[in-house]
N, C-alpha and C positions, 0 to 999 in steps of 0.2 A: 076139118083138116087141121093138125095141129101146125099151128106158127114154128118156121125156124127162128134162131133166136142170132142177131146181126153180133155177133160177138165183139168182133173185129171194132166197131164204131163202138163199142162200149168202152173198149180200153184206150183206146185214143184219148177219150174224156175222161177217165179218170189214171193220170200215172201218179210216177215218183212215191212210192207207197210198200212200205216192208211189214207182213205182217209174221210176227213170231208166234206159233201154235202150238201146245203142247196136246199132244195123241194120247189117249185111252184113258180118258180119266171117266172116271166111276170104274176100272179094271178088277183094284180092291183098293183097301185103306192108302200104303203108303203112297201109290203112282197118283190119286188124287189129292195127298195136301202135300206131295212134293211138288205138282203141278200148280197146288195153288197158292205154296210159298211164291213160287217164280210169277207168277200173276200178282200179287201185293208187290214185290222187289219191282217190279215193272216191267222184266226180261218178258213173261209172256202175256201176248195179246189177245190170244183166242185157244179155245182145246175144242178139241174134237171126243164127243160123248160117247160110250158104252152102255146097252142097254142089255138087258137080261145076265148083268154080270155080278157079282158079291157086291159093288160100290155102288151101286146105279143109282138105288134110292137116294141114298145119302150124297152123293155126286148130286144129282140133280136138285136137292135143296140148300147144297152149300151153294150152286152157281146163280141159283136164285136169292140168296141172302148176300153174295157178294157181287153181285151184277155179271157174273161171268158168261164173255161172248164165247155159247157153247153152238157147234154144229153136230152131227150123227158121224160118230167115226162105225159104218156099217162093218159088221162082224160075222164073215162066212167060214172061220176057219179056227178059231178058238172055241172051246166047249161052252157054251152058256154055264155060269156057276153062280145064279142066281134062282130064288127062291120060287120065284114068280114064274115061272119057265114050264107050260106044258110037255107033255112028256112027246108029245107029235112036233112038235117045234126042235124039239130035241134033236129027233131025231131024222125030223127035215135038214137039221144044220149039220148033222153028221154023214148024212150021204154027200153032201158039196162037200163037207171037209173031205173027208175021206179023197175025193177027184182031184180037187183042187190042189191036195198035196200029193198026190200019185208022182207026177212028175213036172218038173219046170215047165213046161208047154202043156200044160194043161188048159192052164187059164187062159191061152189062146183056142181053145177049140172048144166049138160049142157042142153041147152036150144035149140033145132030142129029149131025152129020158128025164132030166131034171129039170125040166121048165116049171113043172107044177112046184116044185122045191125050192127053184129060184125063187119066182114067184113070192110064195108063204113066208118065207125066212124075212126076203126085204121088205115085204109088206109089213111084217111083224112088227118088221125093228123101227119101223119109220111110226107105226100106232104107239108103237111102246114110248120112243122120244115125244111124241106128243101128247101121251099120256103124264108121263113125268117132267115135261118142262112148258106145260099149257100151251103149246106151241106146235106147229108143224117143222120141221128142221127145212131151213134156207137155204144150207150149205150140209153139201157131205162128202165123209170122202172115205176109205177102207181103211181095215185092219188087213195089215199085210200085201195095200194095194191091190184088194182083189175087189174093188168095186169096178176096176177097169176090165174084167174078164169077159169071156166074150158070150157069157150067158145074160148077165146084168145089162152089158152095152145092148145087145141084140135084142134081148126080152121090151127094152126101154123102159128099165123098172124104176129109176131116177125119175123126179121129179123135174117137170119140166120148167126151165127157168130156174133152175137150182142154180147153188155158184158150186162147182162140183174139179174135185183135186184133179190136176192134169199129172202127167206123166212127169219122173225127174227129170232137168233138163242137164244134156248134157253136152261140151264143146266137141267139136271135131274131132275126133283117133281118142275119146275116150270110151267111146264104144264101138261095135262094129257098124259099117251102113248100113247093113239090112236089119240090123237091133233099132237106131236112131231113125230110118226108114217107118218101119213099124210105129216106134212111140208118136211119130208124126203124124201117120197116119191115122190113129186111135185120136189124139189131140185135135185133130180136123172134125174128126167124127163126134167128139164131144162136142165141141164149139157152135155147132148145127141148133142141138137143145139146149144145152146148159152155158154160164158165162163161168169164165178161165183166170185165173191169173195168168202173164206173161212168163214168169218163171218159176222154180219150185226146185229149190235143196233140198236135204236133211240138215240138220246142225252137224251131226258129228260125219268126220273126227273133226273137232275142235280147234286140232293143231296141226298144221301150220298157220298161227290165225289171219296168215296172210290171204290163205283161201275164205278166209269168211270176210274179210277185209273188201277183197274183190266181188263176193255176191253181195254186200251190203249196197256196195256203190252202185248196184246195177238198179235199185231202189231210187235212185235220182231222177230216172226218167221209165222207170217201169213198176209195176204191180208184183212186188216179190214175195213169194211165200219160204217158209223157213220151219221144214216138220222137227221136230223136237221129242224127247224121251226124257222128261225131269227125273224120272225112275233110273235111270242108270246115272252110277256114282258122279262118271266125270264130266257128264250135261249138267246135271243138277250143280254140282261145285260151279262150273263155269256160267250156268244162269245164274245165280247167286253171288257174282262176282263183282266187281267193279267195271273189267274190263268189256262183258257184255254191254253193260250201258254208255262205255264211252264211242263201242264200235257203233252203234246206232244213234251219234246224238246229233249227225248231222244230216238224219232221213227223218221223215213223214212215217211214223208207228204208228199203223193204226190196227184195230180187230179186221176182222171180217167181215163183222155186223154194221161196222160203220162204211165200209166198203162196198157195201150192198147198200146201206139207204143213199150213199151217193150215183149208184150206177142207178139206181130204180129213178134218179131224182135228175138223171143229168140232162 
């Protein structure tokens, strides 16, 4: 019988901790070394990997030349435009895409017919990142947040004990209850296998930077995560800036990876 995992006693022991991530790098050339200008600047802490994509190769040996704390950004909804890509994988990932973009509620409803497709696609991309970064991925989390669909959730195709992206969070009447209902209870249901950050923004929009002012600070006594796009113009200027590093010089910056060897160690 497989272990739940006490999530809850995990984050107790480890708070006050922001980690800044930039998404899809191995995508193609520029999203990976505008991702990895902001990783030397210092603005980014962790990115989330792309496999079977045009970068991937070359992603995966810049993060290993430059120590880059990389996790599996899993990919059910973009075309594979990588070389290496069976033409059945393909076209595993194009029946999910295909679903999964049908309509906004899709990704709430499980799907009988594609379990074999779930299945192969995520299995794929989890051999593939540990093909190309000698590693099995620790942390994962989606492209387009469709690793929280209710095939992936359901199937239990995550690794178990992964540290794995929860749902954005969001304050009271910025969504509706039974929107924030649901992300709850999806976020419960991960928490079972996998360990969570306590909170989880986007960076943009960037401005009013009073709003990122206030998610920084919640970094003082919680685990914050903070998804990122160095690929678009006005992330990358504002990671690249002064004022990112001054809004974070009174928190605890750390990867992921360091944030895992303290919860395995607490």
């Amino acid at each position: 019988m497989k272990r739940a995992i006490d999530n809850s006693e995990h984050l107790r022991q480890v708070t006050g901790s922001l980690i800044m991530n930039a998404d899809d790098w191995g995508r193609d050339r520029q999203t990976t070394d505008r991702a990895l200008d902001c990783v030397r600047r210092g603005s980014v802490t962790s990115v989330s990997a792309m496999v079977f994509m045009e970068d991937s190769e070359r992603a995966a040996i810049t993060a290993r030349e430059f120590g880059v704390d990389s996790g599996l950004h899993l990919n059910l909804t973009t075309p594979f435009s990588g070389r290496g890509c069976s033409s059945m994988l393909r076209e595993c990932q194009e029946k999910i895409a295909r679903y999964l973009l049908r309509h906004r509620l899709a990704q709430v409803m499980f799907h009988p017919g594609l379990t074999c497709e779930f299945e192969h696609v995520v299995k794929a991309q989890i051999d593939e990142f540990g093909r190309l970064y000698g590693r099995s991925p620790t942390r994962l989390d989606g492209h387009h947040h469709m690793h929280l669909c209710a095939n992936v959730l359901s199937q239990g195709l995550l690794p178990l004990g992964a540290i794995v992206r929860r749902n954005f969070s969001f304050a009271v009447g910025e969504k509706s209850v039974w929107n924030r209902l649901y992300r709850r209870w999806i976020d419960r249901r991960l928490a079972k296998r996998h360990r969570l950050t306590d909170y989880f923004f986007s960076l943009e929009p960037v401005e009013p930077v009073s709003r990122l002012q206030r998610i920084f600070s919640l970094a003082h006594k919680w685990v914050v995560e903070v998804e990122a796009h160095p690929v678009k113009p006005d992330e990358y200027r504002f990671l690249m800036e002064e004022a990112i590093l001054r809004l974070g010089s009174d928190v605890k910056v750390v990867s992921v990876g360091a944030l895992s060897w303290n919860r395995a160690h607490a």
